[in-house]
C-alpha positions in Angstrom: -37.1 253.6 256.1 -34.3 251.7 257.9 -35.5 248.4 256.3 -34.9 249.8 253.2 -31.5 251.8 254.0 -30.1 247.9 255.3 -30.9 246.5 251.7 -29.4 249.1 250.1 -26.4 248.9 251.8 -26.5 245.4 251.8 -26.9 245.4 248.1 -23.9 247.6 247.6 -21.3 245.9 249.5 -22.1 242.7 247.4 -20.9 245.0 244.3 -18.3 245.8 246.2 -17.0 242.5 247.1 -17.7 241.3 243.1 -15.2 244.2 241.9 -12.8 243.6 244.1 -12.6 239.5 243.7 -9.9 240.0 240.7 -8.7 236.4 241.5 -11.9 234.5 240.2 -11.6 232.8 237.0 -14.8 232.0 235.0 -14.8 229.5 232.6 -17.0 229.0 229.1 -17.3 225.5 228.3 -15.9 224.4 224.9 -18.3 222.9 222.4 -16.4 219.6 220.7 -16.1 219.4 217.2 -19.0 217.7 215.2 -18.5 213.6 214.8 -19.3 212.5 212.1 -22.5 209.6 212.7 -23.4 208.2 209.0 -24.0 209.0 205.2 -26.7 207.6 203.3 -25.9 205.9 200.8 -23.6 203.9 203.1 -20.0 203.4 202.0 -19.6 200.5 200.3 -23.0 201.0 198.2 -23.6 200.4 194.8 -25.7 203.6 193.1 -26.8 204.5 189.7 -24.6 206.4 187.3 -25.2 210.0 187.0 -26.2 212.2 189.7 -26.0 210.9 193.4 -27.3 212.7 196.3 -25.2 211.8 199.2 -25.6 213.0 202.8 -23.7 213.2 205.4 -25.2 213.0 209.3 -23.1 214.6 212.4 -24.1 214.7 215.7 -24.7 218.3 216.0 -25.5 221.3 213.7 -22.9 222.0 211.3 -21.9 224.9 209.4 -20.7 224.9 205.7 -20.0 227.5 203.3 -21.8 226.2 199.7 -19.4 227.9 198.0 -16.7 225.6 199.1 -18.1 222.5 197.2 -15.1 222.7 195.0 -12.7 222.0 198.2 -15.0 218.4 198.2 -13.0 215.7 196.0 -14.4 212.7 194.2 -11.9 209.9 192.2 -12.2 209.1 188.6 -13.7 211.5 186.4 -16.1 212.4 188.9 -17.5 215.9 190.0 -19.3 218.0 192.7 -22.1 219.8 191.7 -23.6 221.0 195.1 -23.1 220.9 198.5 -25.4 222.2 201.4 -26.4 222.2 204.6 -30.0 223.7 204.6 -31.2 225.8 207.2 -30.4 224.9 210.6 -28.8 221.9 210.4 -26.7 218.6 211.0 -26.8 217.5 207.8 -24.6 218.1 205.3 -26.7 217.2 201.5 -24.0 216.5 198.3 -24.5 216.1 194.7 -21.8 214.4 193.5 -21.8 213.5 189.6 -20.3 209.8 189.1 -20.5 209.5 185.0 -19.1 205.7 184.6 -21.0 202.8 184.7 -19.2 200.2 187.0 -16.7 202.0 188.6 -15.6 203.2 192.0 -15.6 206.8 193.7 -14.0 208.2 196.3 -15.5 211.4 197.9 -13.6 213.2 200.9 -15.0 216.1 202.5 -11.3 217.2 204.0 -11.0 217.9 207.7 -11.7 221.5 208.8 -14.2 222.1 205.9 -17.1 221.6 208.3 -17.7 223.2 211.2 -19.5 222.9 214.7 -21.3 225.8 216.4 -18.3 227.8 218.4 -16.3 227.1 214.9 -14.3 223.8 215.8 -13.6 221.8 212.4 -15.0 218.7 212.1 -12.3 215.8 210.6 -12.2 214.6 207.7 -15.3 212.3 206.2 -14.1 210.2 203.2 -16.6 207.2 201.7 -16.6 205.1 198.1 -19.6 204.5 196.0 -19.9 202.1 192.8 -21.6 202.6 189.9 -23.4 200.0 188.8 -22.6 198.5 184.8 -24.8 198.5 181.7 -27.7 196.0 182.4 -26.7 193.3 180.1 -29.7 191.1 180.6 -32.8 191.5 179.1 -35.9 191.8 181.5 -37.7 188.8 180.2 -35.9 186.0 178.7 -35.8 186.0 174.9 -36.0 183.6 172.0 -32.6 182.4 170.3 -33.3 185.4 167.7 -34.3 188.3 169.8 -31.6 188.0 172.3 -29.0 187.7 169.2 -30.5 191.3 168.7 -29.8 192.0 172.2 -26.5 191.6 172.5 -25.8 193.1 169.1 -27.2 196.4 171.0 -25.1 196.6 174.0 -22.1 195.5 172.4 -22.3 198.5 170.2 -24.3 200.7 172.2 -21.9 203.7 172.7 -19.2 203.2 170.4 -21.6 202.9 167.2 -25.1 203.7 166.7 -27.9 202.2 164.2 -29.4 203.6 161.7 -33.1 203.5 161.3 -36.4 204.7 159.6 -40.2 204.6 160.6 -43.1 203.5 158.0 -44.8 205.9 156.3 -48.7 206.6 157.0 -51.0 206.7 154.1 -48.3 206.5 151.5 -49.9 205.7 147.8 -49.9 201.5 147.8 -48.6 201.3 151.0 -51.2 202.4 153.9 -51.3 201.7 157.2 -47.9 202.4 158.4 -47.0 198.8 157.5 -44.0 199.6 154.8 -40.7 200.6 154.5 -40.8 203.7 152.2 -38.6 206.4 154.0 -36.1 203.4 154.1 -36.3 203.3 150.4 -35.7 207.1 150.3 -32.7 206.8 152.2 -31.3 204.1 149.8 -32.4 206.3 146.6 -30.4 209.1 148.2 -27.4 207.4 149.8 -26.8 204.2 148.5 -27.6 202.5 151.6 -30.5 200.8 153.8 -30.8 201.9 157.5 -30.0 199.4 160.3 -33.8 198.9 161.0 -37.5 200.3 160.3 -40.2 201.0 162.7 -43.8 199.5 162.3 -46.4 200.8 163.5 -50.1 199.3 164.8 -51.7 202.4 163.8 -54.9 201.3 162.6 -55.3 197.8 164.6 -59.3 199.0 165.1 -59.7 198.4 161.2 -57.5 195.8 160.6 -58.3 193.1 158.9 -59.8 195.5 156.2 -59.5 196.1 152.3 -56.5 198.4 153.1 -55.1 197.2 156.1 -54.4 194.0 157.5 -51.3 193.0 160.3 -52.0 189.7 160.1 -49.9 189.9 156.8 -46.6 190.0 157.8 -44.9 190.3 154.7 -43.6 193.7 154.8 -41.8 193.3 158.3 -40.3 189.6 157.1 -39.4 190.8 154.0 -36.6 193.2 156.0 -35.8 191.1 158.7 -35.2 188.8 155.7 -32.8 190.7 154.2 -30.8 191.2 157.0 -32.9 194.3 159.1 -34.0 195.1 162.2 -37.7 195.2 163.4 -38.5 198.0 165.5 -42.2 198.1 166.4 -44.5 200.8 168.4 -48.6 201.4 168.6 -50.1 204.3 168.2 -52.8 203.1 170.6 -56.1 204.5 169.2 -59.7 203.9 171.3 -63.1 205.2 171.4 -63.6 208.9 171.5 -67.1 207.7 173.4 -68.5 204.6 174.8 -70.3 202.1 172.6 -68.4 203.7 169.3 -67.9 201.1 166.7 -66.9 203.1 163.7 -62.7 202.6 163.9 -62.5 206.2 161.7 -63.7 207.7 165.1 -60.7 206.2 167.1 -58.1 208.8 168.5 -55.3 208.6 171.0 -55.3 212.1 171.5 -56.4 212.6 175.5 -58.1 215.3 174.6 -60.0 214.3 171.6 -61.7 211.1 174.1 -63.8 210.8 176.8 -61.8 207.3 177.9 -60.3 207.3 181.3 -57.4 205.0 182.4 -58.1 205.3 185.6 -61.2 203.4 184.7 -59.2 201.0 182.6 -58.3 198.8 185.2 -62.1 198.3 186.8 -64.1 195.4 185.6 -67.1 196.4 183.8 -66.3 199.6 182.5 -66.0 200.3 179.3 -62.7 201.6 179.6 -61.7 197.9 181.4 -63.4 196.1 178.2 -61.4 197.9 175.3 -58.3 197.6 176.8 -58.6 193.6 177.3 -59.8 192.9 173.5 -57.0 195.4 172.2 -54.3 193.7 174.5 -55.7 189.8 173.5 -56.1 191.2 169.6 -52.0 193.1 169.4 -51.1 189.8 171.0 -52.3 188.2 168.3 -50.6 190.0 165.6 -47.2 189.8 167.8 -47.8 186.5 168.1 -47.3 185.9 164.3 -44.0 187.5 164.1 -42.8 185.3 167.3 -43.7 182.7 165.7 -42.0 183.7 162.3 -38.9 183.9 164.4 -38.8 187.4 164.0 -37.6 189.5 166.8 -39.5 192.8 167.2 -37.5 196.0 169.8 -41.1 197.0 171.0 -41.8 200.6 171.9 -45.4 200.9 173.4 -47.3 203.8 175.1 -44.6 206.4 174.0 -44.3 210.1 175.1 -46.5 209.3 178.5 -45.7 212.3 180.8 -46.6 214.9 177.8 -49.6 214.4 178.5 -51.3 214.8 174.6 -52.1 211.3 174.7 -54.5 209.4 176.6 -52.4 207.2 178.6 -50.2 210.1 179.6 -53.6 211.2 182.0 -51.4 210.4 185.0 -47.9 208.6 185.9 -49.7 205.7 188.2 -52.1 204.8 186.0 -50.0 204.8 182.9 -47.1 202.2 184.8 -49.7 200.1 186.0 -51.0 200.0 182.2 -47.2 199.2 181.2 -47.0 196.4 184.0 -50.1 194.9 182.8 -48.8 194.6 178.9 -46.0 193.0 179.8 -47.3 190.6 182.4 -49.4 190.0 179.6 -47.3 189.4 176.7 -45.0 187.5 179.3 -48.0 185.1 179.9 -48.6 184.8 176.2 -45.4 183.4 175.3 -44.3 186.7 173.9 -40.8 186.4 174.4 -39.6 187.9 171.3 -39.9 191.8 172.8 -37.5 194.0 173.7 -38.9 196.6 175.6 -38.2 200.5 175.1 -40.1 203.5 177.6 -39.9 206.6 176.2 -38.5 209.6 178.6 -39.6 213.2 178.2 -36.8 214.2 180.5 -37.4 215.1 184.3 -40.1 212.0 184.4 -38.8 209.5 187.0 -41.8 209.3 188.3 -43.0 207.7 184.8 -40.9 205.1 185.0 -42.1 201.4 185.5 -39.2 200.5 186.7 -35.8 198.4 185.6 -37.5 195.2 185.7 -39.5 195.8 183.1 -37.8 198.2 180.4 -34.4 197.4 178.5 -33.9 200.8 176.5 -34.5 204.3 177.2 -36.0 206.4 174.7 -36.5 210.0 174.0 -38.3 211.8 171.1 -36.6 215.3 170.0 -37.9 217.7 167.1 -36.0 221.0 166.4 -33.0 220.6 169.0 -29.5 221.5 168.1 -26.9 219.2 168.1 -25.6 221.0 171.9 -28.9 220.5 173.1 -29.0 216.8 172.0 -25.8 216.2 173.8 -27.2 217.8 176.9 -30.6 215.9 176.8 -28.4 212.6 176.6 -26.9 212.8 179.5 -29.8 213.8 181.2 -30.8 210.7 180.7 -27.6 209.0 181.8 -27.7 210.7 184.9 -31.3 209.2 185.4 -31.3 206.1 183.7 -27.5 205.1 183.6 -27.7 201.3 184.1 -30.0 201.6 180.6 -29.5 201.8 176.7 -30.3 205.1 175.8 -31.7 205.9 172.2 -32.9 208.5 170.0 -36.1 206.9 169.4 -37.9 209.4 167.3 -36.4 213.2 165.9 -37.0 215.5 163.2 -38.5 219.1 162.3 -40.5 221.5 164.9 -42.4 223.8 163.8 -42.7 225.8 167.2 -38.7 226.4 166.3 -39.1 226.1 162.6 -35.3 223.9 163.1 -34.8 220.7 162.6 -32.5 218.5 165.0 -28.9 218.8 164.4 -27.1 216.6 162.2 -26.0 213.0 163.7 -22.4 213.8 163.2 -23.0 217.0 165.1 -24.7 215.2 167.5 -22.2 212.4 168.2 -19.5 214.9 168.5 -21.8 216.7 171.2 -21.5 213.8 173.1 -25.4 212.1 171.9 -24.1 208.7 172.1 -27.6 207.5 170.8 -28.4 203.6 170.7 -29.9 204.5 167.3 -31.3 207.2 165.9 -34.7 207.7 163.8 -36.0 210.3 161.9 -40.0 210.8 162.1 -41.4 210.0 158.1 -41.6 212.5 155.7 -44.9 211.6 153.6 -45.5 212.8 150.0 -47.2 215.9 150.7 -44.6 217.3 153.7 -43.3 221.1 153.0 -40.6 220.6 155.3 -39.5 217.3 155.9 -37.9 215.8 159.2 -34.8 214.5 157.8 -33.8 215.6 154.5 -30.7 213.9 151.9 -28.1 216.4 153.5 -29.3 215.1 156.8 -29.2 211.5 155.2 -26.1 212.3 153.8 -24.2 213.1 156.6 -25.5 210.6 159.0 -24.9 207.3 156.2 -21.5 208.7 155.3 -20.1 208.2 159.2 -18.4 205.1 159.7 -19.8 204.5 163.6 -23.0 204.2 162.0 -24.8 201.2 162.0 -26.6 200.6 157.9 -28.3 197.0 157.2 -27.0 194.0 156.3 -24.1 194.9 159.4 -26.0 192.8 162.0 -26.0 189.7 160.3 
């Protein structure tokens, strides 16, 4: 018991002495403020127009309050639409909207708006960024004629936009998509041709035939001729199963076939085989229009990431199946092409990449005029180095609309490369664009008619 009666006692005048010692000062060690260490992109770097997602790297966690992205500025026209730092941190994550093609941005986060742990502002973090311009070069070098056609594009490309129809399929005298009917239409009702007309190798598998045959080329030099534009895409119809000769049996609906693209690239399958005697057989048929001098804004393998047609199975397969075309083509000589990928929007991933497409595309049926404005610069923000176009519209009848009229559009801000209205065959109830549509899009002097481009 007086073992335990010492610790006690020594234990209480050790409280005592604590309480006493007023003159001890205890210090808390101060945290510094966060340094700023890096942003990726770097300043100094050249990004796409549209949307960039820039971040900002400190040396220790940060704080930031999202709804304080408005107190971030960015130079010329530009804007913030987020800023974050997610979870624990020391990263600060900004998406700053840069909407001009070749110019320069300055973003400044201002001192004080970031913070370190204990609350001590971080200074202020200011970088540029440049947009890049409009690609002005094709991406494969094009014959005398085709790159005439070119330029014609991008000099107009956003201050005017062309006019243009797509061959009818099946029309009486005229089968095979391989005519320029609607384009007659619109001259019946408004006095005027559109800019261009869209072919299309719907029925290669029986061409030559009776009915159908490519390799007569009359139609498509007939309105180059008279001072059109060729615009040219396949419907790309194979096998529904393995060993089936009879063309009538041909689909390019994915779900209507049992081809696989994945198997398309393997040598010995079936898949592999089709593919190489449709490439070496559409060459063929390009080839005569090359050689005719005739320059042909080529729009293959449309629509890929909705996924209704067979080479929309997957995003890899489908850009290694783009690649291979145009290596192809390329190797053939086929330097009359301009090449156009169609976007469903929110598709990146789809993409084959700027070295191989010159126009962006997009295919809309039933949107309003807004909505048109809104999917356009959807695609700037994505694709802003590229030509963007309306490259097919008309009727829905999930919506039972139509899309808004091209003057409505335009003011919506749809600065389309051209537009084109799907056709409207003899029998349609409700057709995709009809003469008030025609009316209103021929009668606006930005628009783009035939016999303009040469």
């Amino acid at each position: 018991m007086k073992k335990l009666h010492i610790l006690y006692t020594f234990a209480a005048a050790v409280f005592l002495l604590a309480a006493c010692d007023t003159d001890v000062e205890h210090d808390i060690a101060q945290v510094d403020a966060p340094i700023f260490v890096s942003a990726t992109p770097e300043t100094g770097s050249t990004v796409k127009t549209g949307n960039v997602t820039v971040t900002l790297q400190y040396d220790k966690n940060i704080y930031f309050a999202s709804e304080d992205a408005s107190q971030i500025s960015i130079s010329d026209n530009g804007t913030v639409v987020s800023a974050d730092v997610i979870g624990v941190s020391n990263t600060l994550t900004i998406v700053a909207n840069c909407p001009n093609r070749g110019a320069t941005y300055t973003l400044t986060v201002p001192a004080g708006l970031v913070t370190g742990p204990n609350q001590m502002p971080a200074p202020e973090v200011s970088l540029t960024l440049s947009t890049t311009g409009l690609d002005a070069t094709p991406v494969n070098s094009l014959t005398a004629e085709a790159q005439q056609v070119y330029d014609f594009l991008v000099e107009n490309f956003e201050t005017r936009t062309l006019s243009a129809t797509m061959a009818v399929d099946g029309v009486s005298g005229q089968t095979g998509s391989w005519n320029t009917a609607d384009a007659e239409q619109v001259y019946q009702w408004t006095g005027q041709y559109p800019a261009m007309n869209c072919f299309d190798y719907l029925h290669m598998a029986s061409s030559p035939s009776d009915w159908i045959d490519y390799s007569d080329i009359t139609p498509v030099k007939e309105w180059w001729d008279n001072g059109g534009i060729v615009l040219a895409m396949w419907h790309w119809n194979v096998p529904k199963t393995e060993g089936d000769t009879d063309a009538n049996n041909y689909t390019s609906t994915l779900s209507e076939t049992a081809f696989n693209i994945d198997n398309a690239f393997t040598e010995g399958t079936w898949e592999y085989r089709t593919v190489q005697a449709d490439l070496e057989k559409i060459a063929g048929y390009l080839k005569q229009l090359h050689d005719a001098n005739i320059p042909v804004i080529w729009r293959p393998l449309h629509e890929a990431a909705g996924g209704w047609f067979w080479w929309g199975k997957n995003a890899d397969s489908f850009k290694k199946l783009w690649i291979q075309m145009f290596d192809y083509f390329k190797a053939q000589g086929l330097n009359n092409l301009i090449w156009v990928w169609t976007s469903e929007t929110g598709d990146a991933d789809w993409y084959p990449g700027d070295a191989y497409v010159d126009i962006i595309g997009r295919d809309l049926y039933g949107n309003d005029a807004a909505d048109c404005g809104t999917q356009y610069q959807t695609l700037v923000n994505d694709f802003g180095n590229k030509m963007i176009t309306l490259s097919e519209c008309g009727y829905s009848e999930y919506t039972d609309s139509t899309v808004g009229l091209l003057s409505e559009q335009w003011n919506a801000g749809a600065r389309w490369l051209w537009f084109m209205p799907w056709y409207d065959s003899d029998n349609s109830t409700t057709p995709h664009a009809d003469q008030t549509w025609w009316e209103d899009a021929m009668s606006q002097d930005y628009v783009i008619k035939r016999g303009e481009f040469r």
